[in-house]
Structures are given as structure tokens and as C-alpha cells.
C-alpha positions in Angstrom: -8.5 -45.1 -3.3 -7.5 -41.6 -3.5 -6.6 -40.0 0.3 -10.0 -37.5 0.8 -8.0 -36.0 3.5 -5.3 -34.7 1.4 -7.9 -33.6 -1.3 -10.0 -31.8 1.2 -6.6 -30.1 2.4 -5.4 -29.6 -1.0 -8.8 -27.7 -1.7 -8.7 -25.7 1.5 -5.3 -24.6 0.5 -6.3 -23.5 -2.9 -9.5 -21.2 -1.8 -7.1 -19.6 1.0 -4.2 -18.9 -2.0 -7.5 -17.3 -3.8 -8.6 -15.6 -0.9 -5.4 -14.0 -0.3 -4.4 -13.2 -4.3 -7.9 -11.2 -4.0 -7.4 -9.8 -1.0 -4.1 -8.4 -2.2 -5.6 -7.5 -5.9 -8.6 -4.9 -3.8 -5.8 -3.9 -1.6 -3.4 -2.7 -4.8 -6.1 -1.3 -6.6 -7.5 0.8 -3.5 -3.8 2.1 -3.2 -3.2 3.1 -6.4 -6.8 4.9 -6.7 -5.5 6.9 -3.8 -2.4 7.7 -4.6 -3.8 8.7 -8.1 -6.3 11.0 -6.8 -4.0 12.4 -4.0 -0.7 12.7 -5.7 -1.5 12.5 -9.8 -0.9 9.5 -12.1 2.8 10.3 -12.0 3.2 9.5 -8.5 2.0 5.6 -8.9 5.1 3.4 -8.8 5.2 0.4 -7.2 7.4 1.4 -4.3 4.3 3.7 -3.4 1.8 1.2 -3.6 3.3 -1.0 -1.3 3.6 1.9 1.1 0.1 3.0 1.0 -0.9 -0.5 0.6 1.1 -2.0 3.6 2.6 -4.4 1.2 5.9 -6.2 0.5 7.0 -4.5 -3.1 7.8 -7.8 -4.1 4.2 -9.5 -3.5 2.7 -6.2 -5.4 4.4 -7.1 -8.7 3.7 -11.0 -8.0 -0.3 -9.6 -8.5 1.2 -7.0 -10.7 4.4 -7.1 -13.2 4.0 -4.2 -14.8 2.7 -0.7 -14.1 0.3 -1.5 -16.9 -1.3 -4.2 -15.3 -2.3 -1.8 -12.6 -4.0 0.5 -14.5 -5.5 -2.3 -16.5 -7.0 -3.4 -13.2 -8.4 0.4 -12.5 -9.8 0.0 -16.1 -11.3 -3.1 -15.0 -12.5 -2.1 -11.6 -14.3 1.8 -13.0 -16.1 -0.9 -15.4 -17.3 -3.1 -12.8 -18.5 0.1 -11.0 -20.4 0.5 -13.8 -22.1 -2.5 -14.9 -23.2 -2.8 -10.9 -26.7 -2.3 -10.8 -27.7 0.6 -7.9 -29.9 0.2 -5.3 -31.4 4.0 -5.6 -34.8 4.7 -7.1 -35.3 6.7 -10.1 -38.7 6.9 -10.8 -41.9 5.0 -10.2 -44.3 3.1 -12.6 -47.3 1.5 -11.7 -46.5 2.7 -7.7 -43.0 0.9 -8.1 -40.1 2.6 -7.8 -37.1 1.8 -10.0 -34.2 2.7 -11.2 -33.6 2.5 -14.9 -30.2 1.9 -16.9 -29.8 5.0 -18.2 -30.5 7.4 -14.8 -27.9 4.5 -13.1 -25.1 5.1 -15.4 -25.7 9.4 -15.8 -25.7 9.2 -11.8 -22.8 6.9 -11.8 -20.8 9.9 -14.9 -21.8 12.4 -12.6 -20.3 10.9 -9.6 -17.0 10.5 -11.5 -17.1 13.8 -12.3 -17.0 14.9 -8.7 -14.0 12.7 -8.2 -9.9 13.6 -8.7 -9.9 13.8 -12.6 -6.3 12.6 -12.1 -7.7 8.7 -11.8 -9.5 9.2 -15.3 -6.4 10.4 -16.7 -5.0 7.4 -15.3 -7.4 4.7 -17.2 -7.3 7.5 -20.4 -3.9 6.2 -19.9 -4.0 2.9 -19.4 -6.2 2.9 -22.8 -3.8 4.8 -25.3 -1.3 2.7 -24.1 -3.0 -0.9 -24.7 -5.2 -1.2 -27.7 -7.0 -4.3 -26.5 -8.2 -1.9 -23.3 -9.9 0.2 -26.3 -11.2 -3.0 -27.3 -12.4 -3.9 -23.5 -13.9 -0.1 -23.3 -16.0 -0.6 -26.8 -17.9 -3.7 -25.4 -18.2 -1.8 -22.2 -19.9 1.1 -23.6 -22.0 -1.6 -25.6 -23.8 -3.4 -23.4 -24.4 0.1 -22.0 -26.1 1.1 -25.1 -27.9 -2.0 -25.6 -29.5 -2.1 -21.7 -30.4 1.6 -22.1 -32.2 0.8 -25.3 -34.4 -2.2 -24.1 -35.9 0.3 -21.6 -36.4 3.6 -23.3 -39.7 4.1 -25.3 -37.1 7.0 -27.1 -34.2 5.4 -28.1 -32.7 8.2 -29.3 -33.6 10.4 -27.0 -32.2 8.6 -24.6 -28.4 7.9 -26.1 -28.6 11.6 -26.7 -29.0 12.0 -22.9 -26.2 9.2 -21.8 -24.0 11.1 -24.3 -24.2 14.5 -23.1 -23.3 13.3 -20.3 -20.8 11.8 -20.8 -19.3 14.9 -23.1 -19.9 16.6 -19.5 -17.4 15.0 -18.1 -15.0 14.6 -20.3 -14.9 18.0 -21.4 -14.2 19.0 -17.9 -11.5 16.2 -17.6 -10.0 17.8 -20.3 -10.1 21.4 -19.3 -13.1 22.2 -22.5 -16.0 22.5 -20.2 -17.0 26.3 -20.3 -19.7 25.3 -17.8 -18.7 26.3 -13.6 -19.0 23.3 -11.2 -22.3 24.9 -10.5 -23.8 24.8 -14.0 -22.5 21.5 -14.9 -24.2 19.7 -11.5 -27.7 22.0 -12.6 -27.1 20.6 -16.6 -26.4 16.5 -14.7 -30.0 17.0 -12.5 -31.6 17.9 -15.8 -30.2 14.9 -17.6 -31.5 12.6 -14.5 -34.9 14.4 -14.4 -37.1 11.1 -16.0 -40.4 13.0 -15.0 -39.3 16.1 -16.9 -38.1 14.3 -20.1 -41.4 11.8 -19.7 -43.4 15.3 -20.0 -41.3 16.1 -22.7 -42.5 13.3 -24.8 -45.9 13.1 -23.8 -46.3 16.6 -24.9 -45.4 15.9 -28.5 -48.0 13.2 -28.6 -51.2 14.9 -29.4 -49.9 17.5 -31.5 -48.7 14.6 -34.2 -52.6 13.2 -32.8 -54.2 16.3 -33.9 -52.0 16.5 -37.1 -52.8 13.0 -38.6 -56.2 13.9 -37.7 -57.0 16.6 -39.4 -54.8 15.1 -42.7 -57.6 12.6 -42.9 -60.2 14.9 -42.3 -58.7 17.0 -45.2 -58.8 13.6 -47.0 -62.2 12.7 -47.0 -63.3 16.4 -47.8 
């Protein structure tokens, strides 16, 4: 019979390696976000991560070989960031409040686009660098599409809205944006507003009503 005591220990052993290989995985990535947003993309070497991390330089490149791997993982963390569901309410229907996909991920772009643009430069990186991270941002950006969709009565209208968006902040990213911090935070609330773009919508309604109505008036005449 097999000793339990040694399995048990051998399993204990295993979730603390875990434990520690993810402990030292948040503590790299939370380094190098810094770094990035204090110092620029061209400051991240390993040498400063383990400064700012408090780590050995050689257990840094054990979690990570090569400088891609690091901003893979930043790639990897921004989309987890995204695909998290948040907490805040939106809206409310029926007297319950939600929050629905797309006013979670415009929030979520405009929070980004208050932060150092130097960590999207970064990942834009990272992604120009490693094809199959193009490949990884695609199916990202695909189940964003696809959740947004299953709750919009609009669809278009709404991936018209996610887009803009996003072309909000990448066009200030880039340095394209003729908008001031103050017009492009006024142009986000408007993209949020679900009430506003809900009137919208409900205004077209009895005009193509009133239309169709009268065509089949005009028809039986």
C-alpha cells in the first residue's frame, strides 16, 4: 500500500510551490506595471524588476526568461481586467439595477485612458512583437463583441459605441486625439449614458409606427 503520509506531504508541497510561483508571477507583473507607468517601457529590465519587486533577479527570470514573457503576462493580466465582470451598476430594469457588457467594458477603456499611456505602449509592444499575442487579442476582443451583442436590442448601435471608444483612447495613446482631457472625459460619459441612448431609440420608434401606418392607409385608399 502506498505511504498516504508521503502523498499528503508530497501534495502539500506541490500547492505551496503553486502558491509561491503565483505569488512571485502578481509580484513581477505589479513591478513591471509600475516601472512602466513611472519610468516608460524602456526602463523595464529585469534588474529593475527585481528591485522594485524585492526579488532575487534570478527567481524573476525562473517565472520569466525573457523580457517578452513579461509583457506577455501584462497582455494577459489588461485582458483579465477586462473580462472581470464589475460590481458597479449601470442602469436599472424592472427596479434592478445592472450593469451591462457594454457600459462595463467603455468604463473599464475609459479607466485606461486615465492611466500612464506608457503601459499600453508596452502591451502595443508586446503584440507587434509576438504574432500569436495578435491572435490572443482577436479572441479577446471577440467574446467582447459577442457578450455585448446578446444584450443590446441595437446591435449596431452598440459596437458603434464600444468602438468609439475605444478610437478614444487609442487616438490619444497615439498622440491623434484633437479632443483636451476635458472633452474626451464629457465624449466617454456620453458613450456610458444607457438612459440617453435608450431615449434615443425609443424616439425613432413611432415615427417608423406612424410611417407604416399611414403606407397602409394610403394602400387601402
Amino acid at each position: 500500500m502506498p505511504d498516504t503520509r508521503f502523498t499528503q506531504r508530497h501534495i502539500a508541497l506541490s500547492m505551496d510551490n503553486s502558491t509561491r510561483s503565483e505569488r512571485t508571477r502578481q509580484a513581477v507583473i505589479q513591478a513591471a506595471l509600475t516601472i512602466i507607468g513611472r519610468d516608460g517601457p524602456g526602463r523595464l529590465t529585469f534588474d529593475a524588476i527585481a528591485r522594485e519587486s524585492g526579488l532575487s533577479k534570478g527567481g524573476v527570470m525562473h517565472q520569466f526568461p525573457a523580457k517578452i514573457d513579461v509583457l506577455k503576462a501584462l497582455l494577459e493580466h489588461q485582458i483579465q481586467y477586462f473580462d472581470d465582470a464589475s460590481p458597479a451598476p449601470a442602469g436599472k430594469a424592472g427596479g434592478v439595477q445592472h450593469k451591462t457588457a457594454l457600459a462595463d467594458q467603455i468604463a473599464k477603456i475609459r479607466e485606461v485612458s486615465q492611466q500612464p499611456y506608457s503601459i499600453a505602449h508596452a502591451i502595443v509592444a508586446a503584440l507587434v512583437e509576438d504574432p500569436e499575442l495578435l491572435a490572443l487579442s482577436r479572441e479577446m476582443s471577440t467574446r467582447r463583441v459577442e457578450s455585448i451583442k446578446a444584450e443590446a436590442a441595437d446591435k449596431d448601435l452598440a459596437l458603434l459605441r464600444w468602438v468609439a471608444a475605444q478610437g478614444l483612447l487609442l487616438s490619444a495613446m497615439f498622440g491623434l486625439s484633437p479632443f483636451s482631457e476635458a472633452e474626451r472625459e464629457r465624449l466617454f460619459r456620453r458613450l456610458m449614458d444607457e438612459e440617453k441612448w435608450k431615449a434615443l431609440g425609443d424616439a425613432k420608434k413611432p415615427r417608423r409606427a406612424a410611417s407604416s401606418g399611414g403606407q397602409s392607409k394610403s394602400r387601402k385608399r
